[in-house]
Structure formats: structure tokens, C-alpha cells
N, C-alpha and C positions, 0 to 999 in steps of 0.2 A: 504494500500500500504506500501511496506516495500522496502527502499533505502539501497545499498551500496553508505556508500562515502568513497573514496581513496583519503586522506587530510593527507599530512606530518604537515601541520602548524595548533597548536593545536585551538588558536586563530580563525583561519577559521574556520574550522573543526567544535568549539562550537559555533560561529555563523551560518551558514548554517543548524547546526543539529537544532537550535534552531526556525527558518526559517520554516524547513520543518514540525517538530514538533506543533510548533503551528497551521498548518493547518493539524495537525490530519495524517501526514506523521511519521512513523518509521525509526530508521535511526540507522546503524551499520556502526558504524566509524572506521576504519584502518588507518595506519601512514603508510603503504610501499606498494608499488605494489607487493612484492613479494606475503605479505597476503591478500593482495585484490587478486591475482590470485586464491587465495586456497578458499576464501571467495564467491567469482563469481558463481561459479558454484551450491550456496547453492541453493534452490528450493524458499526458503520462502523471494529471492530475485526477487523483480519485475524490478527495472530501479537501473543503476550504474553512476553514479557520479565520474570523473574521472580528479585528474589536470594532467597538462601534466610536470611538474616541480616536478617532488620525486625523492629523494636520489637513486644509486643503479639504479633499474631499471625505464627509463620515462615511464610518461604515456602512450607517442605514442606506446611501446613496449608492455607496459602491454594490450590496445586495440586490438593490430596484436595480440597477443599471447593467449586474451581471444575470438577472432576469430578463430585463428587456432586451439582453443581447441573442437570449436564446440560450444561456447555458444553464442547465439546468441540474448540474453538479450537489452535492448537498453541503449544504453549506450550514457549520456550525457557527453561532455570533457569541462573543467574548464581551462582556463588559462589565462595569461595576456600578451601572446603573440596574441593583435590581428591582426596582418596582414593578407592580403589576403590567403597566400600563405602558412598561418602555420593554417588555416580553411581550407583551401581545401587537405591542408596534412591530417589533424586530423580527416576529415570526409574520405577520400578514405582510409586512415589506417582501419576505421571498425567504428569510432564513428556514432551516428545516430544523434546529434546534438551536435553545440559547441557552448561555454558563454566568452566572451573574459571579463579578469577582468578589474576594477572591476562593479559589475551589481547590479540592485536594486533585494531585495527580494522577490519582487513580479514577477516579471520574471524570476527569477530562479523556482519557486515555479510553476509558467504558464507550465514551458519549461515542467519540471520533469512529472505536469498531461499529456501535451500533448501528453509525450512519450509513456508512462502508456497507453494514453486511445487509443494511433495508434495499440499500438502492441495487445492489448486487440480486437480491432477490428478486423484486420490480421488473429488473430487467428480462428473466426470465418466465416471464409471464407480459410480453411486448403489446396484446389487446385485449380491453373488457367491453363484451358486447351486451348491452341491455335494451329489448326490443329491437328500436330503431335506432336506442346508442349509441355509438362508437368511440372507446378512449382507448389512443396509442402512447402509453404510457414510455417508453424512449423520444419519441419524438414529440411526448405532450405535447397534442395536440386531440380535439374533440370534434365528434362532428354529430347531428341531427339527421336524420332523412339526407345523408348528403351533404348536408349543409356546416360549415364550419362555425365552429362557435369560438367565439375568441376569449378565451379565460386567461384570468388574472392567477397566478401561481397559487394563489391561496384556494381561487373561486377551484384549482382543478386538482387540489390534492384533494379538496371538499366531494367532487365529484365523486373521485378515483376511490372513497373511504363510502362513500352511499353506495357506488356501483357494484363493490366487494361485498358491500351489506344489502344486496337489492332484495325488496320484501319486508326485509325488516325492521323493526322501531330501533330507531338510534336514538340515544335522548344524548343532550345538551353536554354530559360530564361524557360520554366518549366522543362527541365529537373535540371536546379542549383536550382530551389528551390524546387522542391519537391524528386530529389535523396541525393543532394549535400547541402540542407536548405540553400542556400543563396539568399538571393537578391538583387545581385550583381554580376557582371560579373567581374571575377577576372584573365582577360584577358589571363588567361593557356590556354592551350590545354589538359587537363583533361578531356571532354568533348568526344573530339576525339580520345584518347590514348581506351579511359576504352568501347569505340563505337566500333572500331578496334577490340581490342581485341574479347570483347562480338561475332561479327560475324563469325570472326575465328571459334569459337569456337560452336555455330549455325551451321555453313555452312561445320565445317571439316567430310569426307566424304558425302556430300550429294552435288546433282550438283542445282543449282539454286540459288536464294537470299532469303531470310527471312525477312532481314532490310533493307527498301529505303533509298537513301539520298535523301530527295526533293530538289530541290536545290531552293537556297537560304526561305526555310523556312524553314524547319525542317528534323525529320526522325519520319519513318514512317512501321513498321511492319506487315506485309501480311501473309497473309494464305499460310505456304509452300505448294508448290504443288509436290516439288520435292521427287525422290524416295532416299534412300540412293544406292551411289555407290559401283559397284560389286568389 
């Protein structure tokens, strides 16, 4: 396994590389998000390590930015901002998991396999077909009756975690920790903003529902039956 880490403080930077290294992890250190963008994209990069505190451009930026580039790498965010509310930013920005500082080395070292071994799995299951469905989980990317649906990184892990669970009631507490990683309820409405959206986005031209709200337990994704609209 080969690590980006985007670390301005050098300090950090050779402790965590040393972290990683000892358990037989590789690890390509940068100081700037600018060259962590240029660097992101490399192939013989498996998982990125990201703080959200660098000079110039933040982390949260370089995340959005190595999303809207198309990579879709898993990227873990490092900070020592841990409040609720700057974890549910840093994960709906595009991260795939966050480490509020400071953390023991053995959980950072945990987090980094886990991410490695999700996205290693994922890959080998490359479509999930529901109905009229379609999510190509390497190339994330979704489509409807054909039709391309354009989600936001958050809107298509959201998917990709109903699609796995198609049929059945997901309530609120698996979707924060298994879209959102937390375990805790960080009383937003993040939840329902990126739910909203997501069905918009399902449902624009086509007449019928795809997502239930069950009320008061959860939601829940059905077999479209609908046709698209003329």
C-alpha cells in the first residue's frame, strides 16, 4: 500500500510517515495542497491523508477539488478541529473518513487499512443494478433509465449504501455511520438536505417515488416501477 500524506508541519508529517512505515505502509509526503493536488491523481497512490489546516489552499478545498477532479481515491482528513460540525463538513466535502487530533498511532494506522481494504472490496463488485438503477461504483458514476444522474460524492456513497440495502428500512444512525462514519448524531440536518437532494435527482423526469420515508424509522428504496415522463 502506498499513502499520500498532505502534512505542512514537518514534525507531523515524520511522525505519521514513520507510523505508517513501520507497519510496512509507503508514504509520499507533500507540504501544500497545491502539490498534493498534482500528486493525487498519481496511480501508485492507494489512500490520501489529508489535514484540513495548510497554508494557501485548506484541506476542505483540496478534498472538493480532488472530487471534482474525478478522483475518487479514499481519502482520510486529519485535523484538530474536532467538533461535530467540522466532521460532518469534512466528510460531505468528499472525505471518506476523519481523525480529529491528536490520535494514537494505532488508529490512525487501523483507519488508513480500513480505507485500503473498503475501497479494495468496492472494487470488486464494479455494478449495482436496482430496477432501472444503474451505479458503476469504479467509475462512480449513476444513471436512471439511461439517463445520467450527476451526484455529488456524498449524494453517491448515499446511493451506493440504499442500493446495497435495497428493500430495506435504513434508519438515520446507519446511515451517519456507515455514509457519514460517525457514531454520533451531530444533530444537522445533513441527513435530510443530501436525502432531498438525492431524490430530486432519482425522481426528475420520471412520475412515481424510488425513496420511502418510513416514518418514524427510517428510509427505504423500492423497485421503480415508474416509466420516464413524455
Amino acid at each position: 500500500m502506498r499513502v499520500l500524506l498532505i502534512e505542512d508541519d514537518p514534525q507531523t508529517a515524520e511522525a505519521i510517515s514513520a507510523w505508517l512505515e513501520r507497519d510496512q505502509i509507503a508514504v509520499d509526503w507533500v507540504n501544500s495542497g497545491e502539490t498534493g493536488l498534482h500528486q493525487a491523481g498519481n496511480a501508485n497512490i492507494d489512500v490520501i491523508l489529508l489535514d484540513w489546516m495548510l497554508p494557501g489552499m485548506s484541506g476542505i478545498d483540496v478534498v472538493a477539488r480532488i472530487r471534482g477532479a474525478g478522483i475518487e481515491k479514499p481519502v482520510l482528513m486529519l485535523s484538530a478541529l474536532g467538533r461535530a460540525e467540522h466532521r460532518v463538513e469534512g466528510l460531505d466535502r468528499g472525505a471518506d473518513d476523519y481523525l480529529a487530533k491528536p490520535f494514537e498511532p494505532n488508529e490512525l494506522v487501523a483507519r488508513v487499512r480500513a480505507l485500503h481494504r473498503r475501497n479494495t472490496v468496492q472494487s470488486r463488485q464494479p455494478v449495482l443494478i436496482h430496477g432501472d438503477i444503474e451505479l458503476h461504483v469504479r467509475a462512480r458514476t449513476a444513471h436512471r433509465g439511461g439517463k445520467h444522474l450527476g451526484l455529488s460524492p456524498k449524494e453517491f456513497e448515499l446511493l451506493k449504501y440504499l442500493m446495497e440495502n435495497a428493500g430495506e428500512i435504513v434508519t438515520r444512525e446507519m446511515l451517519l455511520l456507515n455514509v457519514w462514519n460517525l457514531s454520533f448524531d451531530p444533530q444537522t440536518n445533513v441527513i435530510d438536505v443530501n436525502l432531498v437532494r438525492l431524490r430530486r435527482k432519482l425522481e426528475d423526469g420520471f412520475s412515481g417515488t424510488c425513496l420511502e420515508n418510513v416514518r418514524g424509522r427510517g428510509y427505504r428504496l423500492v423497485v421503480p416501477e415508474a416509466q420516464s415522463l413524455p
